[in-house]
The first five atom37 places (N, CA, C, CB, O) and aatype in JSON, in Angstrom:
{
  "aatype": [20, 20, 20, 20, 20, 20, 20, 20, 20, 20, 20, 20, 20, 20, 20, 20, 20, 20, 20, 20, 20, 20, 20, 20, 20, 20, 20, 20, 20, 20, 20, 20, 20, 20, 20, 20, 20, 20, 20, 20, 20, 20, 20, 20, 20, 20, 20, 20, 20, 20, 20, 20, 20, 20, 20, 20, 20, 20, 20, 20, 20, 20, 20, 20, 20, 20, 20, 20, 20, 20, 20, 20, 20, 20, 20, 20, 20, 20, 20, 20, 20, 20, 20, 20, 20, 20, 20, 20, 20, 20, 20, 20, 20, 20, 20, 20, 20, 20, 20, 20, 20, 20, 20, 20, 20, 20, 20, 20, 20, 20, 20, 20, 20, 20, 20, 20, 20, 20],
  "atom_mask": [
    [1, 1, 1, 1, 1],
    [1, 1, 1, 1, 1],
    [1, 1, 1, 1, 1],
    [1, 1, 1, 1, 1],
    [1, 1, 1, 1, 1],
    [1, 1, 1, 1, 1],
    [1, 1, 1, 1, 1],
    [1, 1, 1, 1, 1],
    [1, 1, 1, 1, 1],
    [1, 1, 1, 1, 1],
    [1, 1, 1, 1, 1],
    [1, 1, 1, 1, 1],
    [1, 1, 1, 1, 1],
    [1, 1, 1, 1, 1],
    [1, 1, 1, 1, 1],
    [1, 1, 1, 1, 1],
    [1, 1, 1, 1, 1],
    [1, 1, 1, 1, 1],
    [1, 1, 1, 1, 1],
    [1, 1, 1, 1, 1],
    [1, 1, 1, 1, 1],
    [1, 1, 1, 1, 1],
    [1, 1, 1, 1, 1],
    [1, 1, 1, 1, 1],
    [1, 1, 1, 1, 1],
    [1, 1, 1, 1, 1],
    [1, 1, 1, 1, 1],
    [1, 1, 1, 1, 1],
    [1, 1, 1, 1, 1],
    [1, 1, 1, 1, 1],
    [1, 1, 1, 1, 1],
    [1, 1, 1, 1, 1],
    [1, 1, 1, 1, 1],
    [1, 1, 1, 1, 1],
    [1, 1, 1, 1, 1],
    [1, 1, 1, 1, 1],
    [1, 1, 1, 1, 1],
    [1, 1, 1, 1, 1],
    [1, 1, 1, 1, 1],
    [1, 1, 1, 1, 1],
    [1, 1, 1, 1, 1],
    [1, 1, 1, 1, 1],
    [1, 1, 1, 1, 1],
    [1, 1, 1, 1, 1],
    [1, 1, 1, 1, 1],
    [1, 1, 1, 1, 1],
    [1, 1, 1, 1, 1],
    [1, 1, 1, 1, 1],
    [1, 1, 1, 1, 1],
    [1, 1, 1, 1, 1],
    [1, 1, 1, 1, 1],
    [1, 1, 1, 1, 1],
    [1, 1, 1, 1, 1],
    [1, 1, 1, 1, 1],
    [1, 1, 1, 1, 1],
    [1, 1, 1, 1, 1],
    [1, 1, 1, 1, 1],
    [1, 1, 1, 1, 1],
    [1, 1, 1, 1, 1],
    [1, 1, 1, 1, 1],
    [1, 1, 1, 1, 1],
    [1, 1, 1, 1, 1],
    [1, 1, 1, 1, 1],
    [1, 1, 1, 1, 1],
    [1, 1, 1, 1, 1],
    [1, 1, 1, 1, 1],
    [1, 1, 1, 1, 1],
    [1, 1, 1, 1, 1],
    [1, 1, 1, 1, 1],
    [1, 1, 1, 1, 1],
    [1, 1, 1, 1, 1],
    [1, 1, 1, 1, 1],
    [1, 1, 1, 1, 1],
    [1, 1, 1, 1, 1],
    [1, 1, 1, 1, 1],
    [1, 1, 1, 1, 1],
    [1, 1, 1, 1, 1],
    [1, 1, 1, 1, 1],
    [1, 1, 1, 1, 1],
    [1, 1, 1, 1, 1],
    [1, 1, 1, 1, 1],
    [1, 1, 1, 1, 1],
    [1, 1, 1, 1, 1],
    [1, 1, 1, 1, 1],
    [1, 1, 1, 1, 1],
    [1, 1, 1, 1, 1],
    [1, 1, 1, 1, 1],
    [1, 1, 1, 1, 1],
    [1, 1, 1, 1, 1],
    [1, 1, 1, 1, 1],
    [1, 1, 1, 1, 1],
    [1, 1, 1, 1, 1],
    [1, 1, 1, 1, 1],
    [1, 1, 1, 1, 1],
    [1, 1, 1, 1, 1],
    [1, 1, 1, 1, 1],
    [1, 1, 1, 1, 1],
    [1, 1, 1, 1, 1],
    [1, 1, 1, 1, 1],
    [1, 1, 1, 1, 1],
    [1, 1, 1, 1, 1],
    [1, 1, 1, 1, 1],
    [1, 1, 1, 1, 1],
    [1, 1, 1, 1, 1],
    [1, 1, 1, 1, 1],
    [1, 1, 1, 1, 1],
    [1, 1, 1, 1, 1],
    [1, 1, 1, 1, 1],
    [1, 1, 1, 1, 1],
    [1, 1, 1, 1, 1],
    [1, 1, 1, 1, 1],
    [1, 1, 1, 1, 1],
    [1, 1, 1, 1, 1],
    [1, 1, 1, 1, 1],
    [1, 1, 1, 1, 1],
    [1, 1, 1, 1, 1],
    [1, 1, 1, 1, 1],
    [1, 1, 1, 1, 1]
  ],
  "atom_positions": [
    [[83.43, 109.73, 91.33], [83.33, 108.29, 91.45], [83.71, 107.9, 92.87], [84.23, 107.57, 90.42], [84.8, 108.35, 93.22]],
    [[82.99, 107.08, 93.88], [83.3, 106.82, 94.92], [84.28, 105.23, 94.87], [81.98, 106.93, 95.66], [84.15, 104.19, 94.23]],
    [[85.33, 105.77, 95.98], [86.28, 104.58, 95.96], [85.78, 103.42, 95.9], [87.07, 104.48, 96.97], [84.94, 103.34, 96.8]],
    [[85.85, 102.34, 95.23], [85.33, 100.73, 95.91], [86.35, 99.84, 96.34], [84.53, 99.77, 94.85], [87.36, 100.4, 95.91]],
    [[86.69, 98.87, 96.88], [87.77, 98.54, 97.83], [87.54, 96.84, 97.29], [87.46, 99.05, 99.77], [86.43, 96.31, 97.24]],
    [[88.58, 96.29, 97.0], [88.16, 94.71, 96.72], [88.47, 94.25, 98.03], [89.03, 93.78, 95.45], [88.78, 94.89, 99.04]],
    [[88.28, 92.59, 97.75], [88.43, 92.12, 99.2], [89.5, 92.25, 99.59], [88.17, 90.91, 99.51], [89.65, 92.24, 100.81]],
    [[90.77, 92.46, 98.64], [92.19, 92.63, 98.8], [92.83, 93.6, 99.69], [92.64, 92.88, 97.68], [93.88, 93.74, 100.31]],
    [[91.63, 94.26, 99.43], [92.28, 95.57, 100.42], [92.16, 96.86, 99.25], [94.35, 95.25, 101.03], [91.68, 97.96, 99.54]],
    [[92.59, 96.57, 98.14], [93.08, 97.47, 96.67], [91.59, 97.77, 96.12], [94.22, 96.39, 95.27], [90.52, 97.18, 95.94]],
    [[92.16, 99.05, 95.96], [90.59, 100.2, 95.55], [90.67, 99.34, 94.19], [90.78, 102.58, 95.31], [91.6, 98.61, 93.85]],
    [[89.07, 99.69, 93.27], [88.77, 99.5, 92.22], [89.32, 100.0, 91.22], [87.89, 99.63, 92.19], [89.2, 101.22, 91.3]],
    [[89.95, 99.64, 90.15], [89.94, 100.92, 89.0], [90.69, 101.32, 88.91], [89.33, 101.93, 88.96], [91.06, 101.08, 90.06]],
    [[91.51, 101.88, 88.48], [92.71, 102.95, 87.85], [92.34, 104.17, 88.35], [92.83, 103.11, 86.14], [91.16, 104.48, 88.56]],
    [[93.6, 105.11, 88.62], [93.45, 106.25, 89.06], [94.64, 107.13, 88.52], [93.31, 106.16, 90.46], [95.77, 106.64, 88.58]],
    [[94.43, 108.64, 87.9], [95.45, 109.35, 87.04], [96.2, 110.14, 88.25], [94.71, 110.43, 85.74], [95.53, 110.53, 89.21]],
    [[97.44, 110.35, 88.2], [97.98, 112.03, 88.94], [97.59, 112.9, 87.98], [99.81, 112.38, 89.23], [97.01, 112.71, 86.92]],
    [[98.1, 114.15, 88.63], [97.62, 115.44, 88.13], [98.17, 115.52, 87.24], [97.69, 116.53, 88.75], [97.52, 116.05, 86.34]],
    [[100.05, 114.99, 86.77], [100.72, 115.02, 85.53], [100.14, 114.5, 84.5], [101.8, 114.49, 85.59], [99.92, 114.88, 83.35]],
    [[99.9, 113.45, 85.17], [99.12, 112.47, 83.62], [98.05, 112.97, 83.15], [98.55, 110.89, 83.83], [97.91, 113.0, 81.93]],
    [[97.11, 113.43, 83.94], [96.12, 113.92, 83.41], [96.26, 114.95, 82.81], [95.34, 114.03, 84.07], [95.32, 114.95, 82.0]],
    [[96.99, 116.1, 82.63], [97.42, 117.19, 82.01], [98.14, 116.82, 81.2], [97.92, 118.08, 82.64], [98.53, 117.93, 80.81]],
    [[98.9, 115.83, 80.34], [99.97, 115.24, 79.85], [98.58, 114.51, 78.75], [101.16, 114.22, 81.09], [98.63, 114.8, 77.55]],
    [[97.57, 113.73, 79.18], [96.5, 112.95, 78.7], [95.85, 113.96, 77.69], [95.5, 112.41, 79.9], [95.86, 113.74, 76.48]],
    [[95.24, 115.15, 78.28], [94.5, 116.16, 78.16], [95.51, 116.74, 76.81], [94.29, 117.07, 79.66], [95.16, 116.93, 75.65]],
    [[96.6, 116.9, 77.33], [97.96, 117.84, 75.88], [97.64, 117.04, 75.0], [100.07, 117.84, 75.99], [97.19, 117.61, 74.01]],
    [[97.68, 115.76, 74.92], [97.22, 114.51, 73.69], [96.45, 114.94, 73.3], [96.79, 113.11, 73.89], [96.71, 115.48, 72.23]],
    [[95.04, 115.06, 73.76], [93.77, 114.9, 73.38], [94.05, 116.37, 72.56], [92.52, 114.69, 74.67], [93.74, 116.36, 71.37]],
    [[94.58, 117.56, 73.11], [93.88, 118.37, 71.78], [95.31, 118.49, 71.35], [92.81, 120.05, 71.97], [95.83, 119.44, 71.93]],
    [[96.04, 117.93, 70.63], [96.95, 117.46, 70.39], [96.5, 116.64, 68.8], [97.38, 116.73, 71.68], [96.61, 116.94, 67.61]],
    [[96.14, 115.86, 69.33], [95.97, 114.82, 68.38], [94.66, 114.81, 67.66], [96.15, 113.57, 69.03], [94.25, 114.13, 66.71]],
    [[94.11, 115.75, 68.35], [92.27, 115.96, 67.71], [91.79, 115.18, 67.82], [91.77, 116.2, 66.39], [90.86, 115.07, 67.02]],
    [[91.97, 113.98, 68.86], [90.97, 113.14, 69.82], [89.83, 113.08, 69.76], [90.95, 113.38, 70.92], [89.52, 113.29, 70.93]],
    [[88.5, 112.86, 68.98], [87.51, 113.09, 69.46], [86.52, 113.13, 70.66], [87.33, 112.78, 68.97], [87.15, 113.5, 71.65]],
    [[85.03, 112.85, 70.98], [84.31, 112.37, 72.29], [84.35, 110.81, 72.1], [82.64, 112.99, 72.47], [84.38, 109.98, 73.0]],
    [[84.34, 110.57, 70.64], [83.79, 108.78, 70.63], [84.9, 108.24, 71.05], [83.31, 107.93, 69.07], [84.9, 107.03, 70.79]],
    [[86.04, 108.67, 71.68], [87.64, 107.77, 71.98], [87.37, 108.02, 73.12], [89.33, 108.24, 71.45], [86.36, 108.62, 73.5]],
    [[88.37, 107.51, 73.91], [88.9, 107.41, 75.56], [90.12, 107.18, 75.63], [88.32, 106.31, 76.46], [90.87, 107.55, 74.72]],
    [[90.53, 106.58, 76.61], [92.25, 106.48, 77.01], [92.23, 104.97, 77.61], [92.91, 107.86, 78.42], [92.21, 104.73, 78.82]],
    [[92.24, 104.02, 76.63], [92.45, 102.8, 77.11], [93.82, 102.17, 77.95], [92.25, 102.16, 76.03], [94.99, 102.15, 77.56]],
    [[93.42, 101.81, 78.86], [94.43, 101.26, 80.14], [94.03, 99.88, 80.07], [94.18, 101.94, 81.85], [92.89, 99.56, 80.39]],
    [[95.26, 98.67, 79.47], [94.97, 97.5, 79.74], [96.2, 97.02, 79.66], [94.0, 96.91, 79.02], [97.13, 97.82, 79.65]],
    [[96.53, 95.17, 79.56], [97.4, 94.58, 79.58], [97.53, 93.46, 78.59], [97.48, 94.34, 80.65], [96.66, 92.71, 78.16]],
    [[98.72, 93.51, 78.36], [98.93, 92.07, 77.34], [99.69, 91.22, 77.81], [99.55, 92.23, 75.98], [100.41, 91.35, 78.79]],
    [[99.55, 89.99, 76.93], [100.92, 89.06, 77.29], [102.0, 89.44, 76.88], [100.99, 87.78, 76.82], [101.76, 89.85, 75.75]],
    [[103.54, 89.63, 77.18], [104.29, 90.2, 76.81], [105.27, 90.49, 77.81], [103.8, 91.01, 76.25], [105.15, 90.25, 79.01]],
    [[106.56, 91.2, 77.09], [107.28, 91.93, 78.3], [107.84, 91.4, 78.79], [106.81, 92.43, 79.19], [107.62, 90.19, 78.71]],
    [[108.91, 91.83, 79.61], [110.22, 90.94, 79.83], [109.77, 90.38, 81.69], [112.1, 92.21, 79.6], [110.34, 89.51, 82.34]],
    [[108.7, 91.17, 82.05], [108.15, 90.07, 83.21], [107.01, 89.28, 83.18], [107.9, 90.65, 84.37], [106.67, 88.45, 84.02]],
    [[106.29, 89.67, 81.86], [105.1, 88.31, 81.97], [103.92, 89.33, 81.18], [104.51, 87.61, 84.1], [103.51, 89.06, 80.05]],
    [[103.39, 90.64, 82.03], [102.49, 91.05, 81.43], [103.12, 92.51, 80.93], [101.24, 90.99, 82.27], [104.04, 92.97, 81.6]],
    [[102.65, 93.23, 79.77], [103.08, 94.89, 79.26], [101.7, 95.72, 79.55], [103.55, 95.05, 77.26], [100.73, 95.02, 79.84]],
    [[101.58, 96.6, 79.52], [101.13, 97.66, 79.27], [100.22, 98.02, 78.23], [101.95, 98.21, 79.23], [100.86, 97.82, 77.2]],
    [[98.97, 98.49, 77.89], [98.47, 99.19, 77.44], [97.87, 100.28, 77.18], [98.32, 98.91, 77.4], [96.7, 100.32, 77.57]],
    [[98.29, 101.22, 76.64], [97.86, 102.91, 76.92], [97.82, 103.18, 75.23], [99.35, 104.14, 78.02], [98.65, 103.27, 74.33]],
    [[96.22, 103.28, 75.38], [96.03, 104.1, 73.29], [94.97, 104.45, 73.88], [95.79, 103.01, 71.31], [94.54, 103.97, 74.93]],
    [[94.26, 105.71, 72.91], [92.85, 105.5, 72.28], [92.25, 104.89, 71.18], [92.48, 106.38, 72.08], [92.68, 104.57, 70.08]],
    [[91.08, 104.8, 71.76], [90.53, 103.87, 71.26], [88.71, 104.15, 71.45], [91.23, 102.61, 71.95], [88.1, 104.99, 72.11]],
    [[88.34, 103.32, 70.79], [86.45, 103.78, 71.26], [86.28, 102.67, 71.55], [85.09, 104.37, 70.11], [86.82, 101.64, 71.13]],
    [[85.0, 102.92, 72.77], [84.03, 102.08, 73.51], [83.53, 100.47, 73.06], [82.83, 102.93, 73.51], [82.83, 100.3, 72.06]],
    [[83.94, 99.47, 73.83], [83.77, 98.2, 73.28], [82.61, 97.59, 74.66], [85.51, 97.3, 73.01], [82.22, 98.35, 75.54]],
    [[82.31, 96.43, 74.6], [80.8, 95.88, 74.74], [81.5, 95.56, 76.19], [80.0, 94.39, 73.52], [80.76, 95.58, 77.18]],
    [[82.76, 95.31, 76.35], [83.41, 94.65, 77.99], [83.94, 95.66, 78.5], [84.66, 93.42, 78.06], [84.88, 95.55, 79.29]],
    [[83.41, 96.89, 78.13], [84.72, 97.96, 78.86], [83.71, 98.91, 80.11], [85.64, 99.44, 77.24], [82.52, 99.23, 80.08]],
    [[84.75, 99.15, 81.13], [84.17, 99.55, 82.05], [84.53, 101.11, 82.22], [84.46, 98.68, 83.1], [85.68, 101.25, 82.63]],
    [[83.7, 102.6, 81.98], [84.26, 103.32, 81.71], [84.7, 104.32, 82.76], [83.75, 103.61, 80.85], [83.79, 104.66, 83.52]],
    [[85.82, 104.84, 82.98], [85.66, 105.84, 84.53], [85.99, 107.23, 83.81], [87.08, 105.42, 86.12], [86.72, 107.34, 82.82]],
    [[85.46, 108.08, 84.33], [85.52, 109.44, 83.95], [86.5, 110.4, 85.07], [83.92, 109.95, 83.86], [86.01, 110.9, 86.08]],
    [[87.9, 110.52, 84.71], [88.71, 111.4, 85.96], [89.38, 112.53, 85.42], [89.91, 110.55, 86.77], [90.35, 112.43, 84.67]],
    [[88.71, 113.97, 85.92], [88.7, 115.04, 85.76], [88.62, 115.32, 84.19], [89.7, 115.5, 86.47], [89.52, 115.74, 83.46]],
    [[87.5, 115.03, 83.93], [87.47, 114.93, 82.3], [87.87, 114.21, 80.95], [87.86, 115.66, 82.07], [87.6, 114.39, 79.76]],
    [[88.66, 113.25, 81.72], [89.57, 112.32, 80.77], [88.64, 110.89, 80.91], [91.45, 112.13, 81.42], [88.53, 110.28, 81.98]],
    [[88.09, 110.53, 79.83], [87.23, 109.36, 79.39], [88.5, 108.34, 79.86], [86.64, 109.33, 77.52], [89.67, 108.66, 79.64]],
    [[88.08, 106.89, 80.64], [89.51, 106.09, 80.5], [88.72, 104.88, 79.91], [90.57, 105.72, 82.13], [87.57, 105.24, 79.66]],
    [[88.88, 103.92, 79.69], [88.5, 102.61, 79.0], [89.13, 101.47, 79.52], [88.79, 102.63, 77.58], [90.32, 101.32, 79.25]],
    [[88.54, 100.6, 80.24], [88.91, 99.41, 81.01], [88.32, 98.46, 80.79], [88.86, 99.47, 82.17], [87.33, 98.16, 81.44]],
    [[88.99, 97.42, 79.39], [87.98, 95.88, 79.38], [87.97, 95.3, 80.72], [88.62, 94.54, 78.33], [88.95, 95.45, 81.45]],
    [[86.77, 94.55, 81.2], [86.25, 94.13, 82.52], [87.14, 93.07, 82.84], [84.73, 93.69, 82.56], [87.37, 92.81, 84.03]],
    [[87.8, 92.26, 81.69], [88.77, 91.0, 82.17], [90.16, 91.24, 82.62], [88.97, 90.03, 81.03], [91.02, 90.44, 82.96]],
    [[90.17, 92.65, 82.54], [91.79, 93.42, 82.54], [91.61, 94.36, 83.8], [92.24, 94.53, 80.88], [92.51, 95.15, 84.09]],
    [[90.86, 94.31, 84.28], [89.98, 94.79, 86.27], [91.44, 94.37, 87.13], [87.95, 93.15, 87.11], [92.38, 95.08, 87.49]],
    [[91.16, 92.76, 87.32], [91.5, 91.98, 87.82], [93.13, 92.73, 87.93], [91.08, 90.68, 87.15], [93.25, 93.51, 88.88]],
    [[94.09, 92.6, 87.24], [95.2, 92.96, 86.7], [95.88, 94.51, 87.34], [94.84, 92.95, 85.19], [96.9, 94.79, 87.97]],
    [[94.87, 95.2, 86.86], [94.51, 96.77, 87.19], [94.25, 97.55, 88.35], [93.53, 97.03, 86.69], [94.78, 98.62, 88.66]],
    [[93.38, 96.9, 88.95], [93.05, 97.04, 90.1], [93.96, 98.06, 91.23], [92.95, 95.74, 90.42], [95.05, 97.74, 91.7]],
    [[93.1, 99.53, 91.58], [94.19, 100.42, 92.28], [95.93, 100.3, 91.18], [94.4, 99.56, 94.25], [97.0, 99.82, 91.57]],
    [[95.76, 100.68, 90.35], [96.83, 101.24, 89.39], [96.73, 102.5, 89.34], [96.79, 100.79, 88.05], [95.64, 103.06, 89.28]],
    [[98.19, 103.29, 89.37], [98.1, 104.68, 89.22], [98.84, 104.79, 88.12], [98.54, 105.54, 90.33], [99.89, 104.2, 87.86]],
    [[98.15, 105.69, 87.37], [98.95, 106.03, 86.19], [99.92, 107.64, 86.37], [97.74, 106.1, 84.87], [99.37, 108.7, 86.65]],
    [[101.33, 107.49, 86.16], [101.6, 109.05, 86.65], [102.92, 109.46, 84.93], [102.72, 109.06, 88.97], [103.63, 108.79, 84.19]],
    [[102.64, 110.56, 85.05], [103.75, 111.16, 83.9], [104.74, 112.13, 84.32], [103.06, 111.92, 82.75], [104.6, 113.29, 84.68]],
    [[106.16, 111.14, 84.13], [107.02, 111.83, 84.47], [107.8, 112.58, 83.51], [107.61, 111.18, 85.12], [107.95, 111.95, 82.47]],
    [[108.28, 113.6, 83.53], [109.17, 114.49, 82.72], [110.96, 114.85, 83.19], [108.31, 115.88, 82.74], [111.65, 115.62, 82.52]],
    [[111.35, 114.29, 84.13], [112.47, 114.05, 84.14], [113.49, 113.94, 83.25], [112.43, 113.38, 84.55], [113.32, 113.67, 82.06]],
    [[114.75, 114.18, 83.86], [116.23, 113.67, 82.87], [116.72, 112.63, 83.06], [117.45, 114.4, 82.94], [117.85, 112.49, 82.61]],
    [[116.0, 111.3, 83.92], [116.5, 109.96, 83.88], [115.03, 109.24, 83.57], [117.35, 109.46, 85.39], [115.09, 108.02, 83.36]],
    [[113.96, 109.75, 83.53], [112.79, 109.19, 82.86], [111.86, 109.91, 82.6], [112.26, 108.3, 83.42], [111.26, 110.47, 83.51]],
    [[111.42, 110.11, 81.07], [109.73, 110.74, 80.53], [109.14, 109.15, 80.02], [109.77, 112.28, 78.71], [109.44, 108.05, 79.55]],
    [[107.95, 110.14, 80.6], [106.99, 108.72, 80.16], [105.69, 108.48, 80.94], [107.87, 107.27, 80.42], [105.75, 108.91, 82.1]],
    [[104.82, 108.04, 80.69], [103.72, 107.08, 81.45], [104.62, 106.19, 82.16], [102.61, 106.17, 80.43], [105.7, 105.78, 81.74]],
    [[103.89, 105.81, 83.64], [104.7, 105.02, 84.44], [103.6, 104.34, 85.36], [105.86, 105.87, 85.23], [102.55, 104.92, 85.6]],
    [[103.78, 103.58, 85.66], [102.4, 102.9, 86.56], [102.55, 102.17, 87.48], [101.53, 102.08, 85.94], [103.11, 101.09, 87.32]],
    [[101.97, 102.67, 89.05], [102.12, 102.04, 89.88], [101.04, 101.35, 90.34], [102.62, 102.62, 90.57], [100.03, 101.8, 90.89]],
    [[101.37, 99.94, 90.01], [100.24, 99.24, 90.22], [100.39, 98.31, 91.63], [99.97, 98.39, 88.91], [101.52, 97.94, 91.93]],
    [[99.26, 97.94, 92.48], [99.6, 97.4, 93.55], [99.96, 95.56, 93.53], [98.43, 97.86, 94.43], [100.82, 94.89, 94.11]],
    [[98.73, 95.16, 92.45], [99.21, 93.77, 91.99], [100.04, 92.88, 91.17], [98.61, 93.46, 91.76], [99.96, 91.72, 90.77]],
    [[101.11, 94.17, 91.05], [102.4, 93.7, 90.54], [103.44, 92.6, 92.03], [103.3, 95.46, 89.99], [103.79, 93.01, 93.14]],
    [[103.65, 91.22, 91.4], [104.17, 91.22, 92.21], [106.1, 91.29, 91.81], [103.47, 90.15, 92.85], [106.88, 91.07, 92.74]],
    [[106.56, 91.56, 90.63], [107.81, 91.62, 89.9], [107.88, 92.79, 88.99], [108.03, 90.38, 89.13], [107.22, 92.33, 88.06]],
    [[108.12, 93.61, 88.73], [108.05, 94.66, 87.6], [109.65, 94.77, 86.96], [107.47, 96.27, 88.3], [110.62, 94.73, 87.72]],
    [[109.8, 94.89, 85.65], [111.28, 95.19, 84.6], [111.68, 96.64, 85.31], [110.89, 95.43, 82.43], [111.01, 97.49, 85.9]],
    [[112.77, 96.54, 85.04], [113.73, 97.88, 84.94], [113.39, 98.89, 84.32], [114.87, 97.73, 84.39], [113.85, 100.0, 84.6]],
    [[112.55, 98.69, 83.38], [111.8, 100.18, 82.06], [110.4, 100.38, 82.94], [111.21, 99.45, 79.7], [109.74, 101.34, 82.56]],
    [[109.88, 99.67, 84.01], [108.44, 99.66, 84.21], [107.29, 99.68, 83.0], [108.23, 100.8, 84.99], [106.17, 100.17, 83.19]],
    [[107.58, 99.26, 82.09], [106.23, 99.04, 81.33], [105.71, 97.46, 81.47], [106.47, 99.42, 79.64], [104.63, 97.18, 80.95]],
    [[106.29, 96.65, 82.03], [105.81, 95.32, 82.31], [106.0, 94.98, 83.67], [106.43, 94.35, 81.48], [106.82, 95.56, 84.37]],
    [[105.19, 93.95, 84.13], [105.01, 92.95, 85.08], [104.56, 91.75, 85.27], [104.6, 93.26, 85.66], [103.94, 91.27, 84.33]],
    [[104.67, 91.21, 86.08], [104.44, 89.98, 86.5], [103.3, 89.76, 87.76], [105.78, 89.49, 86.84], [103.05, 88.63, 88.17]]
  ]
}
């Protein structure tokens, strides 16, 4: 997939590290995942700064924009772009944090747990 750049400056799209994606991948045959799912990345209202997190599978809906990184189907409704935009998703395994963690650039406030922002 070639980078696209908004006017912001901030690439298009979500992008995995190598943890997550190997961490994504352990799920998938893990959980017996099928092809018709993906790895939905979106946002809700919520959260102790305004917006939370979304990370499930899930299958293909009519607004979703799909990116394919190193084999891992991801799922991005088109109204949740905006929000998203140059987000990295990374998985840490640490002894002061495991977890999905996301560094997103259009955060402008993020909580202490990082699963929400503002």
């Amino acid at each position: 997939m070639e980078d696209l750049v908004l006017e912001s400056g901030i690439k298009k799209g979500v992008s995995l590290t190598p943890g997550a994606v190997k961490e994504i991948k352990r799920l998938i045959a893990e959980q017996h995942i099928g092809d018709d799912k993906g790895l939905r990345i979106g946002v809700k209202g919520g959260g102790c700064a305004g917006f939370s997190y979304i990370l499930e599978f899930d299958t293909l809906k009519e607004a979703d924009t799909i990116y394919n990184i190193e084999g891992v189907k991801i799922l991005v409704d088109l109204t949740h772009e905006l929000y998203l935009a140059g987000t990295e998703v990374d998985f840490e395994q640490g002894l002061n944090s495991r977890g999905f963690m996301y560094k997103n650039p259009n955060a402008s406030k993020t909580c202490g747990c990082g699963e929400s922002f503002g």
